[in-house]
Structure formats: structure tokens, C-alpha cells
Rosetta silent file (secondary structure, phi, psi, omega in degrees, C-alpha in Angstrom):
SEQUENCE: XXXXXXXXXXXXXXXXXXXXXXXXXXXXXXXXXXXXXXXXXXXXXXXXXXXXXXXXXXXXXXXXXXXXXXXXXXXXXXXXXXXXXXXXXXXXXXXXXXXXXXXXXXXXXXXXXXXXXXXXXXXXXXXXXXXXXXXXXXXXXXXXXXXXXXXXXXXXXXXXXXXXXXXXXXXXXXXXXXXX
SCORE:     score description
SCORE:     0.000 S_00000001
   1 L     0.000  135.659 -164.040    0.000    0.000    0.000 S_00000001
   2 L  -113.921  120.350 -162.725    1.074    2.994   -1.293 S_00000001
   3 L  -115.907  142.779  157.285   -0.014    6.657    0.924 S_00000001
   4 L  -102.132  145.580 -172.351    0.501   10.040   -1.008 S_00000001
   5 L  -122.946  103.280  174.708    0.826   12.895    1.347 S_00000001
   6 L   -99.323  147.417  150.522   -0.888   15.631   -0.575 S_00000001
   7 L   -14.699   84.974  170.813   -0.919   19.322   -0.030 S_00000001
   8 L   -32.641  147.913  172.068   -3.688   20.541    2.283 S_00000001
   9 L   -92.805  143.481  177.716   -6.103   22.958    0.716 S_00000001
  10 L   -63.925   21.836 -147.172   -5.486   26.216    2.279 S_00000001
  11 L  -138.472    8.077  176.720   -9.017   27.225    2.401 S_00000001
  12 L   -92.024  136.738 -169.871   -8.796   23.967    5.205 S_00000001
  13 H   -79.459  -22.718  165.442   -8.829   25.055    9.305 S_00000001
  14 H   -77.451   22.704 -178.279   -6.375   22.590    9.934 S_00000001
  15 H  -165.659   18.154  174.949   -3.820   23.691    7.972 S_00000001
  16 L  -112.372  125.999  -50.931   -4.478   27.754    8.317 S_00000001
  17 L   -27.088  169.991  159.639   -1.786   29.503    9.455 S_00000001
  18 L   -89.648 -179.624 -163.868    0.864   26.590    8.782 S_00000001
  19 H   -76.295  -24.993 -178.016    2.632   25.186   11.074 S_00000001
  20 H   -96.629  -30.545  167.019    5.879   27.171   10.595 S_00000001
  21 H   -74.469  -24.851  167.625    3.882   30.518   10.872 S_00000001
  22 H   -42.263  -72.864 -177.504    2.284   28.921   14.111 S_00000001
  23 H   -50.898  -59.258 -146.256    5.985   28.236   15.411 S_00000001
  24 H   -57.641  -53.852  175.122    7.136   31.564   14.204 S_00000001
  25 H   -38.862  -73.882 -160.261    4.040   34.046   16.025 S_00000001
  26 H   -42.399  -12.588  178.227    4.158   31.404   18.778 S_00000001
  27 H   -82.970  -62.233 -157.238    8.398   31.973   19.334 S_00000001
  28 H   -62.957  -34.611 -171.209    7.391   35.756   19.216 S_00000001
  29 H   -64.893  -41.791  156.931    5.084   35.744   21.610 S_00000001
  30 H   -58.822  -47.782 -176.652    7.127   34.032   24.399 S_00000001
  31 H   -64.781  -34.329 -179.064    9.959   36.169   23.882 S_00000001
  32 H   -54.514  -43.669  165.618    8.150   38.934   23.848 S_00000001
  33 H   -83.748    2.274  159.639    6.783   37.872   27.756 S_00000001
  34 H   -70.213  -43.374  159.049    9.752   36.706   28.330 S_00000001
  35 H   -65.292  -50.554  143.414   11.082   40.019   27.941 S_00000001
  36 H   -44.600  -58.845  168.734    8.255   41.608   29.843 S_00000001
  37 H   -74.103   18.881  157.021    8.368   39.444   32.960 S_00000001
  38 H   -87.608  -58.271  169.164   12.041   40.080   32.552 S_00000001
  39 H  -100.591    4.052  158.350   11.832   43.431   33.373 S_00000001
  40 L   -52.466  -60.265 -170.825    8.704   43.429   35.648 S_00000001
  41 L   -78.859   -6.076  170.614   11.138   41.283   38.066 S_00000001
  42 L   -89.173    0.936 -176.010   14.179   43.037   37.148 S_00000001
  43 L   -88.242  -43.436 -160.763   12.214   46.210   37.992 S_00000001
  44 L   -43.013  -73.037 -134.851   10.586   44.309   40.900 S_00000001
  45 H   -82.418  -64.671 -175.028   13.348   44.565   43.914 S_00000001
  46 H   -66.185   31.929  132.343   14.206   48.472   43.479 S_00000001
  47 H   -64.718  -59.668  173.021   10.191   48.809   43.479 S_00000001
  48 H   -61.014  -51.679 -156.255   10.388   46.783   47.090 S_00000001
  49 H   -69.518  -64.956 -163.637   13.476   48.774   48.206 S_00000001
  50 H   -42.587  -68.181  176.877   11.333   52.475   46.991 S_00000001
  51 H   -15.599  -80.919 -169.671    8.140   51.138   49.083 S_00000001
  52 H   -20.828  -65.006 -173.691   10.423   50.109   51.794 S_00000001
  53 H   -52.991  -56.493 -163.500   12.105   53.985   51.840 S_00000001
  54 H   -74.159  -18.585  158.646    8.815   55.627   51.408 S_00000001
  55 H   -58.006  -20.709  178.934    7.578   54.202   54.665 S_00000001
  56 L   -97.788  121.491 -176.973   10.397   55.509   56.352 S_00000001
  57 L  -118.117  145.916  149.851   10.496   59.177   57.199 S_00000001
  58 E   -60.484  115.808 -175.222   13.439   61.025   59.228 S_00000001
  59 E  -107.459  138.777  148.848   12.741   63.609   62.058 S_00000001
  60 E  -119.561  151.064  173.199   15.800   65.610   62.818 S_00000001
  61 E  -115.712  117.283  158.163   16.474   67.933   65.952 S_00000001
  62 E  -114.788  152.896  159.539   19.654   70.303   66.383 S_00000001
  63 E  -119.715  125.146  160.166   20.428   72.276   69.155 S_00000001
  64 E   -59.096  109.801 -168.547   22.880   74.606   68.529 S_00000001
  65 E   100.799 -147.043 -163.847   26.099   75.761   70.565 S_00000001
  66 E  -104.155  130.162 -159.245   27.238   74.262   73.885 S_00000001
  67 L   -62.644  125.529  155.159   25.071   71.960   75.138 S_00000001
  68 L   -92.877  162.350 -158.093   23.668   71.932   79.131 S_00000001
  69 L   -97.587  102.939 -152.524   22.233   69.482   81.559 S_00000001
  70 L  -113.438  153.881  135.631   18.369   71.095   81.596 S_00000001
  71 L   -87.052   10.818 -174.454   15.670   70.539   83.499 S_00000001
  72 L  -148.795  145.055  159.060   13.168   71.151   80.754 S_00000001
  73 L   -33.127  136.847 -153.550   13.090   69.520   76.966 S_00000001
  74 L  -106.574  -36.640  169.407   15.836   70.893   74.778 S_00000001
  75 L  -130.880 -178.688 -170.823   14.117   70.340   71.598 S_00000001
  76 L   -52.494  170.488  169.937   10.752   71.266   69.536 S_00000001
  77 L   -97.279  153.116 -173.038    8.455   68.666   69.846 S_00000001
  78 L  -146.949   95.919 -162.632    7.081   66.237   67.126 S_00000001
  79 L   -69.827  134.836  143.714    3.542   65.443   67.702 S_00000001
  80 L   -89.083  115.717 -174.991    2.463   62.620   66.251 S_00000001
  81 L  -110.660    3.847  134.497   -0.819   63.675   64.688 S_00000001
  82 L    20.285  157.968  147.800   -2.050   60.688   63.284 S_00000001
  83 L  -141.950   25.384 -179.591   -4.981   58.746   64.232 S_00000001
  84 L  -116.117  171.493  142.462   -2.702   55.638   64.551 S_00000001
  85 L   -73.081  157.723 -152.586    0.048   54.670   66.659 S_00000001
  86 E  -111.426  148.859  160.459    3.647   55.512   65.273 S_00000001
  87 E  -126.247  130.310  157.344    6.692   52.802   65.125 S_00000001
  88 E   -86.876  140.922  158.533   10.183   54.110   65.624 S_00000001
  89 E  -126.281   -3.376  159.882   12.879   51.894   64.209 S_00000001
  90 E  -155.508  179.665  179.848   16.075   53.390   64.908 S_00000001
  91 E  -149.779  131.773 -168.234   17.287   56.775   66.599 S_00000001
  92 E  -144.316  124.254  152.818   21.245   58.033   66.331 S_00000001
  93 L  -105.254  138.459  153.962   23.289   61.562   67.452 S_00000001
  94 L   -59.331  170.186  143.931   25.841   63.547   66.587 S_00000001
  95 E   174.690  124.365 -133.974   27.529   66.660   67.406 S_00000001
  96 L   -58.952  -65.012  165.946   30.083   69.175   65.346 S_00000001
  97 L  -105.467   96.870 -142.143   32.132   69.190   68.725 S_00000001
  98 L   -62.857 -159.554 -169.833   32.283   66.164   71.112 S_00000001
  99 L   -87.915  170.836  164.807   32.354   66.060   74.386 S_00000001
 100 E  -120.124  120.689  135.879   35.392   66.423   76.858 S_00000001
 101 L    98.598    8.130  178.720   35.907   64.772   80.301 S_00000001
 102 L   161.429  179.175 -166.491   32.417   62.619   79.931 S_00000001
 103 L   -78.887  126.400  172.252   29.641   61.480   78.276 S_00000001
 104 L  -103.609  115.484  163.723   26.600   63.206   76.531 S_00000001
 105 E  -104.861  167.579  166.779   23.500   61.464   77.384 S_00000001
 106 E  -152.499  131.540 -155.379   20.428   61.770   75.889 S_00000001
 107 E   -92.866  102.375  163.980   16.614   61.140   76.530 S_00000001
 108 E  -115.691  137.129 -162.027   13.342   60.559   74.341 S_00000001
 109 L  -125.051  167.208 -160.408   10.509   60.659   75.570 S_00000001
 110 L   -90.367   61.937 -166.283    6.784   60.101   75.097 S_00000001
 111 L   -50.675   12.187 -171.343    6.608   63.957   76.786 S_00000001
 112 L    81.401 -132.237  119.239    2.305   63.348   76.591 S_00000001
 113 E   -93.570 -166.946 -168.575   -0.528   64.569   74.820 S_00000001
 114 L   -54.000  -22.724  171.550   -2.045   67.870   74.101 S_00000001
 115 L  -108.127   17.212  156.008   -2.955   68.429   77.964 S_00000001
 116 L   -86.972  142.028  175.963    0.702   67.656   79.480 S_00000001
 117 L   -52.772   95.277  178.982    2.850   70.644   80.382 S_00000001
 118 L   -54.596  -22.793 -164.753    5.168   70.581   77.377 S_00000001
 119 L   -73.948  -32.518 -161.953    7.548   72.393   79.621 S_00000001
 120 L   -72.667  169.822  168.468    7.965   69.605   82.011 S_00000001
 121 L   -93.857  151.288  165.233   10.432   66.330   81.626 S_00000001
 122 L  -109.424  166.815 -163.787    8.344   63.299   81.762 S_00000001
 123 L   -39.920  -68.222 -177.335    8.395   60.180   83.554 S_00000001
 124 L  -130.698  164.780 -168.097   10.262   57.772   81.379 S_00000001
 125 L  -106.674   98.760  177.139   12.735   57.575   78.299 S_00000001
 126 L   -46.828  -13.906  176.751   11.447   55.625   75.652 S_00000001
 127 L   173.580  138.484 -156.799   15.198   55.777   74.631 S_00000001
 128 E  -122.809  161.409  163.196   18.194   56.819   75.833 S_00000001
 129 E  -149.503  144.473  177.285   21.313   57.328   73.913 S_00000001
 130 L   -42.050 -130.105  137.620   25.099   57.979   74.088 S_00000001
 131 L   160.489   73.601 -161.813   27.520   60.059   72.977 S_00000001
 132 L   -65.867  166.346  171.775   31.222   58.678   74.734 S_00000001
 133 L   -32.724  118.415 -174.088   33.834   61.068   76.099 S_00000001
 134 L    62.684   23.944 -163.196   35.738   62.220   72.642 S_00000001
 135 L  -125.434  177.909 -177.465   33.494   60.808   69.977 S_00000001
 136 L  -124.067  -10.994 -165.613   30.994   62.643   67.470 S_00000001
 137 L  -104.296  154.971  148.164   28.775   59.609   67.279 S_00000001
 138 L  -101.849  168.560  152.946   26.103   57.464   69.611 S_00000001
 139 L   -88.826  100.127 -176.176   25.605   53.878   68.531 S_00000001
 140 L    -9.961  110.512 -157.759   22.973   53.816   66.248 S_00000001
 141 L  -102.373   86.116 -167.220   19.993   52.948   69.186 S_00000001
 142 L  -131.906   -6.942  168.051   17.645   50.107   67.655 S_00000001
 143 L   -66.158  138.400  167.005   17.400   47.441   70.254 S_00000001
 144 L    81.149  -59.437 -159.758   13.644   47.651   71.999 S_00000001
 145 H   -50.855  -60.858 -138.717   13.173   51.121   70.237 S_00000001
 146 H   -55.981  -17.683  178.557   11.708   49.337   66.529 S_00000001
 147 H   -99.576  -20.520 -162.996    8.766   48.575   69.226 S_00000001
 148 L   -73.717  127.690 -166.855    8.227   51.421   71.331 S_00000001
 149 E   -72.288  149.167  133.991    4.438   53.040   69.801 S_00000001
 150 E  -129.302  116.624 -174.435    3.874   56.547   69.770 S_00000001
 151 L   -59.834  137.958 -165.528    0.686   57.405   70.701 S_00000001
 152 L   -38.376  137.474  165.251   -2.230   59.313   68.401 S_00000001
 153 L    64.569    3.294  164.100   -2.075   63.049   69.354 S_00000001
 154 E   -84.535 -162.213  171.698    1.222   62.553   71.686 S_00000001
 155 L  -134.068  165.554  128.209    4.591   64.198   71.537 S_00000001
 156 L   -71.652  177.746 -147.400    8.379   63.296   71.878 S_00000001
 157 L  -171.888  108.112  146.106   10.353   65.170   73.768 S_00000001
 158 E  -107.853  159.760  172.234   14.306   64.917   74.056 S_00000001
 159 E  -144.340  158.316 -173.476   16.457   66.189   77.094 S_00000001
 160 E  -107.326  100.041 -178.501   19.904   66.266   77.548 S_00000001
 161 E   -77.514  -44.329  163.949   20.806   64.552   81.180 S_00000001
 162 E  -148.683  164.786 -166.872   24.721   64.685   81.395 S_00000001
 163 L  -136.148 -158.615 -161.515   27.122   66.303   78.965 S_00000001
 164 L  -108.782  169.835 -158.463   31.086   66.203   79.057 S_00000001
 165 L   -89.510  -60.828 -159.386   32.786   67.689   82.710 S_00000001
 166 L   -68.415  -34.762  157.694   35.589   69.529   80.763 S_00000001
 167 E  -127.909  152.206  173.952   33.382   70.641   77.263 S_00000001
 168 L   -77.130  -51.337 -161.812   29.880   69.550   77.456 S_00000001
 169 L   114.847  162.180 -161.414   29.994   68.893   73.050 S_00000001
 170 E  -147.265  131.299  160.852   28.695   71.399   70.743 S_00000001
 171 E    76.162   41.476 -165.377   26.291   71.391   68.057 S_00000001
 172 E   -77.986  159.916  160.463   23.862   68.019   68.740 S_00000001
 173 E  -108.312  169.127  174.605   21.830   66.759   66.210 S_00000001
 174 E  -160.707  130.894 -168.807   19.606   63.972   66.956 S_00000001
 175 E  -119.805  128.539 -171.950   18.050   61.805   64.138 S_00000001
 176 E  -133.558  124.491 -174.822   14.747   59.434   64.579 S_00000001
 177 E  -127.300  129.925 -155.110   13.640   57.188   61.653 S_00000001
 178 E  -109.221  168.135  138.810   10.228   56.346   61.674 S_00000001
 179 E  -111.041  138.517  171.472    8.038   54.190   60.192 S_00000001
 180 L   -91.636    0.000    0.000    4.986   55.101   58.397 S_00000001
């Protein structure tokens, strides 16, 4: 038995597009999403990093000149105004000219809401941080802190508790990175 393999008529549904125009679309068309989910996910991770950043915002404080041991909050206040609670995740200071002959500490604190005496220090320091004897730096202050809340309509508060014996330090900054 003898089989002839004849020509399909092209006017047949089986044999419209052919098979090598089939392959050919059918090639483009993967590469093309290949090339699309190729740069969706190479796009992907600096998307996640931007996200990441824009939740995080930075409050800075300086006080200028030579620092003293106060009995009252040193810098403005930064209300969380919200209607949520706040998450700090890290807090770090500086200052242009360290200390001498000791340490600069320094306190922040959940200073209250809209009916506490802004003037006053309050009870406790939600974080305290360093500044050793001859350095310009604290150690970035992230243990404990990434949980401590700030409450809707409260404030921070920092105060400055001890400074250096022989120079105090000059020029602190104090840096709080938040999450939103």
C-alpha cells in the first residue's frame, strides 16, 4: 500500500496559518513575555526597596552651641498627629564638637498629649542614647526602640541629662527614623 501525502487545501482550518507561521508568532510571543516578565522582576526589587524607603520618614532635631544638663526639653516637639500609633525603628546623634571629660547622654521621651505641660520632663525615656567622652557619634539605638508606639495626638520630647565635665559637646543633632 502505497499513501501520497498531498498538499492541504489552504481554504482547510487545519492547515491555516501553517505550522511554521504557528511556530514563528508562537516563538514571538514568548519572547516577547519573556522580555516583559524580565523586566517586571528586574524592575521588581528596586520597586520593594522604593516602598520600603517611602515608609520611612526622618525627624531631625539640632540644638545649637554648647550643650547643658536642663531641666526642661531641649528640643521642639514632634507630635504625632495621626490617628494611629507611630513605630520608631532606629534613633542616632551627633555633634560638630564632642564632648570632653564625659559622656553626653540623651533622653526621648513620650513627653504626653495635648494636655501635658510641654515644659515639664516626663516620667520615662522611651530611649536613651550615648555620645562617649571624645566621639561625634552614639551607637545607632535600635534594640527595643523598633517597638516602642507613639501614641495618636502625643509628643516626643528629648532632654539632655549629662554632657562632658571639661566641654559639654557642641552642636547636637539627633536623628529618629520612623516608620509610616
Amino acid at each position: 500500500m502505497t499513501v501520497t501525502l498531498t498538499n492541504p487545501d489552504p481554504t482547510d482550518p487545519l492547515s491555516t496559518p501553517s505550522h511554521a507561521s504557528l511556530h514563528v508568532s508562537t516563538n514571538n510571543a514568548i519572547s516577547s513575555l519573556t522580555s516583559r516578565v524580565g523586566f517586571i522582576e528586574s524592575s521588581r526589587a528596586g520597586v520593594a526597596e522604593d516602598i520600603e524607603q517611602a515608609r520611612r520618614v526622618s525627624n531631625t532635631w539640632v540644638v545649637h552651641d554648647e550643650l547643658t544638663v536642663s531641666d526642661r526639653p531641649v528640643m521642639p516637639l514632634l507630635w504625632n498627629l495621626t490617628t494611629r500609633s507611630v513605630e520608631y525603628e532606629s534613633a542616632r546623634l551627633s555633634v560638630l564638637i564632642p564632648p570632653a571629660g564625659g559622656d553626653i547622654v540623651v533622653e526621648i521621651q513620650d513627653g504626653g498629649d495635648e494636655t501635658s505641660d510641654p515644659t515639664s520632663i516626663s516620667a520615662g525615656a522611651i530611649a536613651t542614647l550615648t555620645i562617649p567622652d571624645g566621639e561625634y557619634f552614639s551607637a545607632p539605638f535600635t534594640s527595643g526602640f523598633v517597638s516602642a508606639m507613639q501614641e495618636p495626638n502625643h509628643y516626643l520630647q528629648v532632654v539632655v541629662t549629662a554632657v562632658g565635665a571639661t566641654f559639654a559637646g557642641s552642636d547636637l543633632t539627633v536623628q529618629l527614623n520612623r516608620l509610616l
